[in-house]
N, C-alpha and C positions, 0 to 999 in steps of 0.2 A: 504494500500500500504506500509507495513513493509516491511524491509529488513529481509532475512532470516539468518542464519550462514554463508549460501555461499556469502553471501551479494548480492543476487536475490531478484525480485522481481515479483510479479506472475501477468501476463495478462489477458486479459479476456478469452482469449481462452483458461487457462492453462497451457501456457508453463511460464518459466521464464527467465527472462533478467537480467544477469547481470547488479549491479548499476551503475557504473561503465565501460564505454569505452573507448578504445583508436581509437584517429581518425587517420588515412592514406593519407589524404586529403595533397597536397601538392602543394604550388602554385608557384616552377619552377622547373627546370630540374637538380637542384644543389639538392636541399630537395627529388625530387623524386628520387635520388640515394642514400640517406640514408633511404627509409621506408624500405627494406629487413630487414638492422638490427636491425632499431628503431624497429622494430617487433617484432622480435624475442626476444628485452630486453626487452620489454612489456611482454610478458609471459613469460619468465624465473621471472619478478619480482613478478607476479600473478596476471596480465590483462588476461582475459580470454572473454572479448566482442571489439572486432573490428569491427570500423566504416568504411566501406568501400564506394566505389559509382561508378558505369560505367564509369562515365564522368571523374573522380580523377585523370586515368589513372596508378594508383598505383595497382591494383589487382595482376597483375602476380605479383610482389615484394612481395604483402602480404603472397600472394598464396603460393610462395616460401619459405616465412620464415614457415609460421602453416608445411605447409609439412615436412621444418624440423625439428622444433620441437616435430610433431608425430616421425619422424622417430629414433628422440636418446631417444622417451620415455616422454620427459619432459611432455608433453599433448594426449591427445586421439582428437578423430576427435568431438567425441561428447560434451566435456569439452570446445570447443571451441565455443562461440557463436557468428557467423558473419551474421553485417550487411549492405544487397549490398538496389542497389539504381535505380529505373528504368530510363533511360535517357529521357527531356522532347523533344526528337526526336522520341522518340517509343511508345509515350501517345497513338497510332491510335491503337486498340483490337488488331488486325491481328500481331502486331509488337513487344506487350508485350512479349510473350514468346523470341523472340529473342535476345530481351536485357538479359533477367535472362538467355540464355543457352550463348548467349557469356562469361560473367561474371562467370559461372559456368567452363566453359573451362579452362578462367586463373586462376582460383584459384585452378582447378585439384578438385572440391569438386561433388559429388553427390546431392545435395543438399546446401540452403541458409537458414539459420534459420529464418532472420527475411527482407524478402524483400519489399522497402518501393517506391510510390511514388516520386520523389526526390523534387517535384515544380510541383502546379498544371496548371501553364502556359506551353503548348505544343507551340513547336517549328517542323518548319515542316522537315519532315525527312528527315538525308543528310546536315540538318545545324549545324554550330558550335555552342560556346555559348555566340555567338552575337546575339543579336535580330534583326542586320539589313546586305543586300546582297552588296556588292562592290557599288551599285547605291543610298547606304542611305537608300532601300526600307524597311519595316517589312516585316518579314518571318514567322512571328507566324501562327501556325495554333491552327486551331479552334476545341477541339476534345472536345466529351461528358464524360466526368469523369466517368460518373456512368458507362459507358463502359469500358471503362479503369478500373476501379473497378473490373466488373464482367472477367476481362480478367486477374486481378490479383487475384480473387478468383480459376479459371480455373489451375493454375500455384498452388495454396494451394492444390486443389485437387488432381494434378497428381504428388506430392508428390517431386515438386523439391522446394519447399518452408515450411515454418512448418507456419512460421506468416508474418503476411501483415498490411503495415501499412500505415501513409503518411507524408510528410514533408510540411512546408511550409505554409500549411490548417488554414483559419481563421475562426471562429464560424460558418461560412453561409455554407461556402463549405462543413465543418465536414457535416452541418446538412442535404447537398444533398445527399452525402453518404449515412449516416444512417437514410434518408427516402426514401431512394431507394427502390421502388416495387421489392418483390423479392431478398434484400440483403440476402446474405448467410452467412459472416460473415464481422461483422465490423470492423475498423480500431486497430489494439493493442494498436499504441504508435503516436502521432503527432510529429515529430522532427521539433522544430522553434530554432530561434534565444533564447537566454535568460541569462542572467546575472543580478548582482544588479542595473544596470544601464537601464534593462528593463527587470525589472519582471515577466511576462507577469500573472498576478495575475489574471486576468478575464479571459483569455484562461484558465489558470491554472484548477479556479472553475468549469468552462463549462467540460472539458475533464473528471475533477475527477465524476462529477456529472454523464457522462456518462460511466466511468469506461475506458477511454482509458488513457494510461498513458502520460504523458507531457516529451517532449524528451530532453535538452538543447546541443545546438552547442553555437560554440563561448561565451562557460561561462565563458572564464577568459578575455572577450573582444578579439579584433582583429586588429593588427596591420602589419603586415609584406605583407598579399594580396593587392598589390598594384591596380589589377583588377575591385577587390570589394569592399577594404576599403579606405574612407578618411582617408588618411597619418597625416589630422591636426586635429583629433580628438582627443579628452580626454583619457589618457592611465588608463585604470579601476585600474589597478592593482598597480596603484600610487595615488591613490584615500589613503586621510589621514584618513579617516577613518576605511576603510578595511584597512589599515598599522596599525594603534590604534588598531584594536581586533587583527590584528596577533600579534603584540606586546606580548597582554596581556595572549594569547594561547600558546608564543612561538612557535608560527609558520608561512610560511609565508602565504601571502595576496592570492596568487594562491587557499591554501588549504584551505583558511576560506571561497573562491568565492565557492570553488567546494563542500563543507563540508554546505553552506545555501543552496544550490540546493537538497542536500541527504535529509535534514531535510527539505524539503517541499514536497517530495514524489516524486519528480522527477529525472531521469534517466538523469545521467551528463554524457556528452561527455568531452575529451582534447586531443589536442596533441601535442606532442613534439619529437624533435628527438636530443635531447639529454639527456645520461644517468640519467644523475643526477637529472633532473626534474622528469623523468620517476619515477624512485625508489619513490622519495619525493612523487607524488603525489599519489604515491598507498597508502599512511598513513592518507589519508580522511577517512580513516572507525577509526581510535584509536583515538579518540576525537570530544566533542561536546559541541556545542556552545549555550550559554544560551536562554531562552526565548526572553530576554532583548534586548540582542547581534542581533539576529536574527531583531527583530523589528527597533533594528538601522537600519540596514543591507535594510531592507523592505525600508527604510526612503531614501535613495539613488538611487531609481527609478526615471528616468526622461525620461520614455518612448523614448529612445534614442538608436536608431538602429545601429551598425557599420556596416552592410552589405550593400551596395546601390546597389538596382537591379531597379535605378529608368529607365533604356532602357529601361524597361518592361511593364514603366507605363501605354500605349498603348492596352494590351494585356487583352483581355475580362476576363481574370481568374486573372488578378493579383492581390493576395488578401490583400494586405496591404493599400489600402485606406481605409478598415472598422475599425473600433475601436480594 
């Protein structure tokens, strides 16, 4: 799982994914009026993989900025690799394809490069992203993955997808997938949570061993989704140790989070939407961190999640009770 010149990385199915994404993800209506441009400065600076998702509600912004940057030249359509996200309202077969043709509509594209289950707990269709209805009740629905699977292979073959993948997926679940009677093609890439503060270092082994690559969200921690994160958790990126090696790199703590995830083989997500981060963190590729540095780095794990999707804990799929 080397990095190539373009700074790709090749899947199992043969395509490649940029190392390297920028996410669109945005948790109010003040941020989702700045992804158009934060977009657009992402590939004028040499982002070229965008994390997108159904539910984000950012796609047309996205959609809008890639279109313009085809249109004065800056990028081709193909140079672009975006990735959307199936919504866990549309986990039931019949529904898959609708999620990826809406998504395809806002972004005005022919096609998704890389489209991923988003969470393998189904919510039943029609609901938000609560897990429960105005009466306190659950709303989860109960859908069969491996279906959902073959309904996002179906979407690979009629050629509005290139690769397919999943998010969220813990050992067990990967392993329903990929002993599916009849799988046609397996998962690319798993996108989880992951940072030095939860390395996910046995996910890690499991995936590489299988050849699917390991995806990171939330690598430089997470503090601003007041939704989904504890507001009084530990800010990673004030963490004196990652300050100690950016120190010693001249550079900061952001680029040394995003720069230990490249050198583990893993596919880093960020995002930002302002310039100046933006620029800075595309300079994770011109520097690299010791063996040493790294093993610190390792040392800093404390199996420590900043997302809480504990609504969910109810939910026959929710995969974060297994190790």
């Amino acid at each position: 799982m080397e990095l190539d010149k373009d700074h790709c990385i090749k899947m199992n199915d043969g395509t490649k994914i940029p190392a390297v994404g920028f996410g669109i993800y945005a948790p109010d209506a003040v941020q989702k009026s700045k992804c158009e441009e934060a977009t657009k400065v992402a590939i004028e600076v040499g982002f070229r993989h965008i994390d997108g998702a159904f539910v984000y509600g950012t796609e047309e912004d996205a959609g809008q900025a890639i279109q313009q940057k085809i249109a004065d030249g800056t990028v081709k359509r193909e140079e672009i690799f975006y990735t959307g996200k199936l919504g866990s309202t549309f986990h039931r077969p019949e529904l898959v394809r609708t999620c990826l043709e809406q998504s395809l509509k806002k972004l005005k594209f022919d096609y998704i490069d890389l489209f991923i289950i988003h969470n393998p707990m189904s919510l039943k269709p029609g609901a938000d992203l609560s897990p429960m209805d105005e009466n306190g009740k659950l709303i989860f629905d109960v859908v069969d993955l491996r279906k959902t699977w073959e309904a996002m292979e179906a979407c690979k073959d009629a050629g509005l997808v290139k690769s397919i993948g999943v998010s969220n997926f813990n050992r067990r679940q990967l392993e329903m997938i990929l002993n599916k009677p009849g799988l046609k093609y397996k998962p690319v890439v798993n996108q989880v949570e992951c940072h030095p503060y939860l390395n996910q270092s046995k996910l890690l082994a499991f995936c590489k061993s299988k050849d699917i690559l390991l995806e990171a969200y939330c690598a430089l921690g997470s503090q601003r989704d007041k939704m989904w994160v504890d507001q009084s958790t530990p800010v990673l990126l004030e963490d004196p140790v990652l300050g100690a090696i950016a120190k010693k790199y001249n550079r900061s703590p952001a680029l040394v989070a995003l720069r230990y995830q490249l050198q583990r083989g893993i596919v880093v997500l960020f995002k930002s939407f302002t310039k100046k981060r933006i620029e800075e963190n595309f300079q994770v590729f011109y520097f690299h961190l010791s063996e040493e540095d790294m093993k610190t780095i390792d040392g800093l794990n404390k199996n420590f999640s900043y997302v809480n999707l504990n609504g969910f804990l109810g939910h026959p799929q929710y995969p974060f009770k297994d190790e």
